[in-house]
C-alpha angles and dihedrals in degrees: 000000000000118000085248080058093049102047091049102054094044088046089048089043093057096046086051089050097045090052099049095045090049093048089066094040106125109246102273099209151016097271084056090055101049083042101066090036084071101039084048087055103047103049087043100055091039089235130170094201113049124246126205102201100344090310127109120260123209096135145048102284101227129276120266090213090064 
């Protein structure tokens, strides 16, 4: 293999390895959280407009930190 080859496939590896780890990291706060809550409703119910706990959701839901 030429060095091009080689940089490429390490380059390509690490990318592949960055993705994958990040894919299983735990959410890391609570945006995340509420996030996925939408995104979980949504798919589920098969639903064109987001909910947020059963609620539409057409706005920002209020901030926890007032």
């Amino acid at each position: 293999m030429n060095l091009k080859t080689q940089v490429f496939l390490v380059l390509f590896l690490t990318t592949l390895s960055f993705l994958v780890f990040s894919f299983f990291q735990p959410p890391s706060s609570y945006q995340e959280l509420r996030r996925a809550i939408l995104v979980k409703e949504t798919v589920k119910d098969f639903k064109i407009f987001q909910t947020y706990n059963g609620e539409p959701y057409f706005t920002k839901p209020p901030s926890i930190h007032g």
